[in-house]
N, C-alpha and C positions, 0 to 999 in steps of 0.2 A: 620074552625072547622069541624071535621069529626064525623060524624053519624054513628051508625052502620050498617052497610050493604052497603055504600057508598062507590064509590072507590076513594084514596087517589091518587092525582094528576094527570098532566095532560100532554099530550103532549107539546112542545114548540121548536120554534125554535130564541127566542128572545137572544140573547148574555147577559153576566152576566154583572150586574150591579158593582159586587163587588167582588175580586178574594183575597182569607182568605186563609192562610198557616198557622196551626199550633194546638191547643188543645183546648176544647171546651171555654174556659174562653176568647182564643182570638177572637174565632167566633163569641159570645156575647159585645162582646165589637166593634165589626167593624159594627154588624147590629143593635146596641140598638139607634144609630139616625139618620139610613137608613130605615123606616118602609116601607114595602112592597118591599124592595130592592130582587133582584135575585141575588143571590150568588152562585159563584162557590167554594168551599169546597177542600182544600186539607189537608185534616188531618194527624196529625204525630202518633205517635203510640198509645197515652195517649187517644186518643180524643175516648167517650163512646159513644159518636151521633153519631157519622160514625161507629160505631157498632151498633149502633139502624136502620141505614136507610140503612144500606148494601154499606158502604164507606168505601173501605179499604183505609190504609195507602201507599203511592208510586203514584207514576202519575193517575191522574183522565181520564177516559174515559167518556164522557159526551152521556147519551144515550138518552137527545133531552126530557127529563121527570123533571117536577118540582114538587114538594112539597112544600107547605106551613108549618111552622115550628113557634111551640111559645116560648116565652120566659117567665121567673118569673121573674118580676120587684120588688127588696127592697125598699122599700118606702124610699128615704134621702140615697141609697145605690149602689150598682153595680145591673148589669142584669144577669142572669144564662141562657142557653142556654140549661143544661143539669140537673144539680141538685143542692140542695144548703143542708146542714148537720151541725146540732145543737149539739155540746157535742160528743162523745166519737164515732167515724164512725164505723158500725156495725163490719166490720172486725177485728178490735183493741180491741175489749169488750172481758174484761177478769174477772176472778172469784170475784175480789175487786174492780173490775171499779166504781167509784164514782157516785152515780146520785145526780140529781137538782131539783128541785119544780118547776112544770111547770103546766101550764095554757094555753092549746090550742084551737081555735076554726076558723071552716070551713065553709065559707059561713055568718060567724054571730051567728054561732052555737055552742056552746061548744059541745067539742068530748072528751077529756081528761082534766084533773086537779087530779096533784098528783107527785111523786118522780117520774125520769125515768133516761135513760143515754143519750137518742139520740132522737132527731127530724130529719127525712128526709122530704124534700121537693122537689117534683122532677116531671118533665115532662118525663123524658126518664125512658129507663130497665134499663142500666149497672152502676156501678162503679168500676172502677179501674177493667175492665172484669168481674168483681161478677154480677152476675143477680140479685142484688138486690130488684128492683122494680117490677117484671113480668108483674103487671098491667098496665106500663107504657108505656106511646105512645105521641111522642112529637110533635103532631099534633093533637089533639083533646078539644085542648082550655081547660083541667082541669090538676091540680095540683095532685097527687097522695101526699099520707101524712103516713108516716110511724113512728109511736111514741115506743118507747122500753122500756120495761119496765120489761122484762126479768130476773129472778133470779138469781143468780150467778151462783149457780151448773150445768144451763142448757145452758150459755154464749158459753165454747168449742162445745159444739154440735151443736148451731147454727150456731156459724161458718165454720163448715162443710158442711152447707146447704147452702151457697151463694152462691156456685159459678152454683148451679140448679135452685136455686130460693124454691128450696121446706121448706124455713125456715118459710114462710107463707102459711097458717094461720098457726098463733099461741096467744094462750091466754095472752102471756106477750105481744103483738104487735097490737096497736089501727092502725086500716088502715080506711082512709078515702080518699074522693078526692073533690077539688071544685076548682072556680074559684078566690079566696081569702083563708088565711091563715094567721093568726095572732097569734104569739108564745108570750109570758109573761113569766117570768123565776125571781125565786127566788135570784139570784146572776149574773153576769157576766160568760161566757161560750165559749168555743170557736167557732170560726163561718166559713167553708169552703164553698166558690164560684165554684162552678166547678172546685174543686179541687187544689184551692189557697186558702191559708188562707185567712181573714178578719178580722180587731178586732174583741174582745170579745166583747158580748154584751148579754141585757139582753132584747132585744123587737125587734121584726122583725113583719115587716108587710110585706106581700107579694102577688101578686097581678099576676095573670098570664094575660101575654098579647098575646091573638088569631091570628094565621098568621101574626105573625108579620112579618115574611122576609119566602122568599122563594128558597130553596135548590134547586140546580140543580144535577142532578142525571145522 
């Protein structure tokens, strides 16, 4: 977990414990029962973390620097590497987008309860290249929490703002961050993993887990 003011990783010249081709859902899923594992990282073009950590898609040049990297664990569920998105993904929210009765709370602490259309949870910036998250840094042991709750009329406008990030702050968008997060939901909703579907569900418990594997750079 990183501090601020601290510098994030370290020299190394140890070989990768685990060599991962492909989008952040695969990378989660190769290091969710290798903990502390060093990984080398070749991502394909979809993959949002290797746009968070300065990892382009095409051959890896390894500059001898690792990084510590965590994960959001679903309780009974998969791992996310990157982010995980409740209900309508902010890009898709349009003027009649339906919202759900939700009940969220960070830490053990309620932050939100009420209609909304989207729950993010998320360690990293990007989705689908949107800078979604700004706040986000997928090394620092907390969960960034993004709840929407947006009017209709001001939905295309915000989606003009994602791909800057300048869509926050905003009064329709509860932001928070911790090391836990537990969603409750009025009905069944759909549920995306790093940018794969999941069933619909109506309760996610999620738990972020600290350096869990470590990037090689």
């Amino acid at each position: 977990m990183i501090k601020p003011g601290e510098p994030w990783g370290r020299p190394t010249t140890a070989p990768p414990d685990l060599e991962v081709t492909g989008g952040d859902a695969d990378l989660a899923s190769a290091v969710a029962g290798r903990p502390g594992a060093l990984v080398r990282f070749r991502p394909d073009p979809s993959s949002d973390l290797a746009r968070a950590v300065g990892l382009g898609a095409g051959p890896v040049v390894a500059l001898g620097v690792e990084v510590p990297l965590d994960l959001l664990r679903i309780d009974d569920g998969p791992v996310a590497s990157n982010m995980i998105v409740l209900g309508i993904p902010p890009e898709a929210l349009g003027r009649f987008s339906g919202r759900f009765g939700a009940n969220v709370r960070v830490d053990s602490r309620p932050v939100f309860h009420g209609p909304c259309t989207t729950v993010v949870i998320s360690t990293g910036e990007f989705r689908r290249g949107l800078d979604l998250v700004p706040r986000g840094h997928p090394g620092d042991g907390r969960a960034e929490v993004q709840i929407y709750a947006v009017p209709g009329r001001q939905r295309r406008q915000l989606r003009t703002r994602l791909t800057t990030g300048t869509h926050v702050p905003h009064p329709g968008i509860t932001q928070r961050s911790g090391a836990r997060v537990t969603v409750s939901i009025d009905r069944r909703v759909a549920l995306e993993v790093d940018g794969r579907p999941a069933p619909a569900t109506d309760l996610v418990d999620i738990t972020v887990v600290p350096n869990a594997y470590r990037l090689l750079l």
